[in-house]
MARBA-3410 file (N, C-alpha, C, O; in Angstrom, 1 decimal):
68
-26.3,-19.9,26.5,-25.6,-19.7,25.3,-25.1,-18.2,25.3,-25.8,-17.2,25.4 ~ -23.7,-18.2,25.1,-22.9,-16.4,24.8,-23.3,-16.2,23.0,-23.4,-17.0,22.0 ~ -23.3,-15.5,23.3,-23.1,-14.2,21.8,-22.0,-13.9,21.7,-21.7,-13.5,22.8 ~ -20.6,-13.9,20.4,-19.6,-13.0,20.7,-19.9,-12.3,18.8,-20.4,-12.7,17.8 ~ -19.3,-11.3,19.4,-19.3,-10.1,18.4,-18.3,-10.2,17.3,-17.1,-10.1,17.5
-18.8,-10.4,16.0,-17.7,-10.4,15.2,-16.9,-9.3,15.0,-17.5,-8.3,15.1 ~ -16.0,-9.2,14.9,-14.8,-8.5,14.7,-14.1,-8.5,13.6,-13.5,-9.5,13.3 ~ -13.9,-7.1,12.5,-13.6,-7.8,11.7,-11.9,-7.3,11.4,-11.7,-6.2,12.0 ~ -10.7,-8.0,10.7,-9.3,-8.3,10.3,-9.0,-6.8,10.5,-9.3,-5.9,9.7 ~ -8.4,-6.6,11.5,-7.5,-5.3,11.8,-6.0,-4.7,10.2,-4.9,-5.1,10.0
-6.4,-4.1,9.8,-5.6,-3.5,8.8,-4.2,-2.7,9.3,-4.0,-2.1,10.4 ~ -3.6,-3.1,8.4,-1.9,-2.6,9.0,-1.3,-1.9,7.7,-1.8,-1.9,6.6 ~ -0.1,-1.4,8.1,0.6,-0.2,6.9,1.6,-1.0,7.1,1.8,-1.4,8.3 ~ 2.4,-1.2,6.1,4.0,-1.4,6.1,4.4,-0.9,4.8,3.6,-0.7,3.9 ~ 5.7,-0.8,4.7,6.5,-0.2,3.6,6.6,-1.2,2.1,7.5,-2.1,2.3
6.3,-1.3,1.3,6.9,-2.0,-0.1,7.9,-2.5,-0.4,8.6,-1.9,-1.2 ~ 8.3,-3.6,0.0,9.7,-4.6,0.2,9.9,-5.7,-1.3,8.9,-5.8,-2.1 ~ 10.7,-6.2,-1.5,10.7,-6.9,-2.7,9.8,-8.1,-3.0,9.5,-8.6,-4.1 ~ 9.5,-8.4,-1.7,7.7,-9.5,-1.7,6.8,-8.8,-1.9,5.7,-9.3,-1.7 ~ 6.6,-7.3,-2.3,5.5,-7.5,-2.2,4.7,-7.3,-3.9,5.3,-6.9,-4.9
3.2,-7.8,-4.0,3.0,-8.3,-5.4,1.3,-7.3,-5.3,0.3,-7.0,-4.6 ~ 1.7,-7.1,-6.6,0.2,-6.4,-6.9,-1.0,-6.9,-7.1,-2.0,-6.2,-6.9 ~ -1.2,-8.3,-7.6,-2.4,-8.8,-8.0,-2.9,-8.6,-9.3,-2.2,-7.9,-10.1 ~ -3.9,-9.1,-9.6,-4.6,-9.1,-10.4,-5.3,-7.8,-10.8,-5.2,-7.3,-11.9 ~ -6.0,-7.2,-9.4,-6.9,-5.6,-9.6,-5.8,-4.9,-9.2,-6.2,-3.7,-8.7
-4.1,-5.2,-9.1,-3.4,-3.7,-8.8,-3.5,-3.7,-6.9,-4.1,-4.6,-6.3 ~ -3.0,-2.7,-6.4,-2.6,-2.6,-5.5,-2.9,-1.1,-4.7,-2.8,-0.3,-5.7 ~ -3.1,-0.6,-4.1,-3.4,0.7,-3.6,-1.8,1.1,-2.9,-1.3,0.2,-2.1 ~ -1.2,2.2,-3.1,0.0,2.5,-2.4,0.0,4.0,-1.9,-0.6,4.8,-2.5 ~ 0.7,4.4,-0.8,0.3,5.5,-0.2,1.7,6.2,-0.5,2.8,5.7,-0.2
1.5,7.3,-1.0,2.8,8.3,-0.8,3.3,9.1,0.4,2.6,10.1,0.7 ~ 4.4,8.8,1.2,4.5,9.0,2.5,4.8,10.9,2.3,4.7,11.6,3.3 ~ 5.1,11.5,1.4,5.1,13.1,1.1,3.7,13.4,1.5,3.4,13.6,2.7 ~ 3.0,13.5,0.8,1.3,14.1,0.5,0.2,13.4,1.3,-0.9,13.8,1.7 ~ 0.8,11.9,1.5,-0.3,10.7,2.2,-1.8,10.5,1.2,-2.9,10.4,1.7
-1.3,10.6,-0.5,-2.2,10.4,-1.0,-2.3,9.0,-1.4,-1.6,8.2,-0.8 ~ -3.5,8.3,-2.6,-3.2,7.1,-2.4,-3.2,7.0,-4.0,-3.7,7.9,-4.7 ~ -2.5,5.9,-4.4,-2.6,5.7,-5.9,-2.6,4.3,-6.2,-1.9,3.5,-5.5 ~ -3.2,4.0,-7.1,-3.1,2.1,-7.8,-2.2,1.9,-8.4,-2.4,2.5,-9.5 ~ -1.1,1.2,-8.4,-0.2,0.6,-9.4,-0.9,-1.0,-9.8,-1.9,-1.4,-9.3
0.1,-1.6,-10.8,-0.7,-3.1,-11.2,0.8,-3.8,-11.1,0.9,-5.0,-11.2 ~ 2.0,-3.1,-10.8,3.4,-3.9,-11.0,3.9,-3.6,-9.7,3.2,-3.1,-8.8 ~ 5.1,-3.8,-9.6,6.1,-3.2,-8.8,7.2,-3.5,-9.2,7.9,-3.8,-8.2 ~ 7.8,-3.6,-10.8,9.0,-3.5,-11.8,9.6,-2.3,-11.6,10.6,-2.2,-12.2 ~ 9.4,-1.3,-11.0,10.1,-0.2,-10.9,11.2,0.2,-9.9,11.2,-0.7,-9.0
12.1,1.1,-9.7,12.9,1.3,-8.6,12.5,2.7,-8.0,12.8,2.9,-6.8 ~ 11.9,3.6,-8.5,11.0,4.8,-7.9,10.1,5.2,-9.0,10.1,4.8,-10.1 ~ 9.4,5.8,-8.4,8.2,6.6,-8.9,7.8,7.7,-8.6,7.5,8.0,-7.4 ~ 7.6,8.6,-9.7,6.6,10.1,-9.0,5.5,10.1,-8.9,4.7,9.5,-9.7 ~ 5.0,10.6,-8.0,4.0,10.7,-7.2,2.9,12.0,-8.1,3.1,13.1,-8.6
1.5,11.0,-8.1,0.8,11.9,-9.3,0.2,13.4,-8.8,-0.1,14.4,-9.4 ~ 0.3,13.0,-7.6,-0.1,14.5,-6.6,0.6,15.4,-5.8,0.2,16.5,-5.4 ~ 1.9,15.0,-5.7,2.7,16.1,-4.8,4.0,16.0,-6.3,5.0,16.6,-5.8 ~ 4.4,15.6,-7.4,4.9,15.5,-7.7,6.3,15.6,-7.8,7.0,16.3,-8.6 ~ 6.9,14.2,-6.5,7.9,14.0,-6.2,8.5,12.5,-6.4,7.8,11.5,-6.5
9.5,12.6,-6.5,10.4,11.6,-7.1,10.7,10.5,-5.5,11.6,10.7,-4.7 ~ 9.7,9.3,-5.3,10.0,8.5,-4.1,10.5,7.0,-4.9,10.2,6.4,-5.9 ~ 11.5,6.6,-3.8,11.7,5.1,-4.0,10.9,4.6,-3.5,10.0,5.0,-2.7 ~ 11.1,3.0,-4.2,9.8,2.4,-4.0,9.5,1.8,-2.3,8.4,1.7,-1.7 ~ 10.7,1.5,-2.1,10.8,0.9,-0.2,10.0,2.1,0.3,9.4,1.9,1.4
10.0,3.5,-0.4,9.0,4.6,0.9,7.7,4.5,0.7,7.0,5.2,1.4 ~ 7.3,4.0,0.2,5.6,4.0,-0.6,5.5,2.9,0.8,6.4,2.3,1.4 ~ 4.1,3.0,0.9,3.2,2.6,2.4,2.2,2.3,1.3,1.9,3.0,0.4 ~ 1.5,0.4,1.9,0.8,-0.4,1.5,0.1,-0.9,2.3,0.7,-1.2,3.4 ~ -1.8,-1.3,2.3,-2.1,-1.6,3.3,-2.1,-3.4,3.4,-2.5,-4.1,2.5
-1.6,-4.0,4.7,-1.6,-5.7,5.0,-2.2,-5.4,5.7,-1.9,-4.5,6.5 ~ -3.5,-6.7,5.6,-4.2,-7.5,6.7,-3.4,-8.5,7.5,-2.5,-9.3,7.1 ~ -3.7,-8.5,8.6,-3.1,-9.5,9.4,-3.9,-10.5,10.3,-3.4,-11.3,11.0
END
């Protein structure tokens, strides 16, 4: 009998596209200026400032983490 090692779902970054949805607990989104991270609960907006480097990004530049 083998043993194999769990492994667990490799995490991926991609950009904020018009699919994508926040959920129920909100969403974690990364500001590609500062690379800080922040929770939104929507994605009704067309940019946003960023609560830490306080810069004005559209929403397509914000970086979101998908599992794959």
């Amino acid at each position: 009998m083998t043993k194999t090692l769990f492994t667990p779902p490799m995490k991926y970054f991609s950009n904020v596209n018009r699919y994508t949805r926040a959920g129920k607990n909100g969403k974690q989104i990364c500001c590609p200026e500062c690379r800080e991270w922040s929770t939104v609960y929507h994605f009704s907006w067309s940019a946003l400032r960023c609560l830490h480097c306080k810069e004005d990004i559209n929403k397509e530049d914000f970086i979101v983490e998908a599992t794959v």
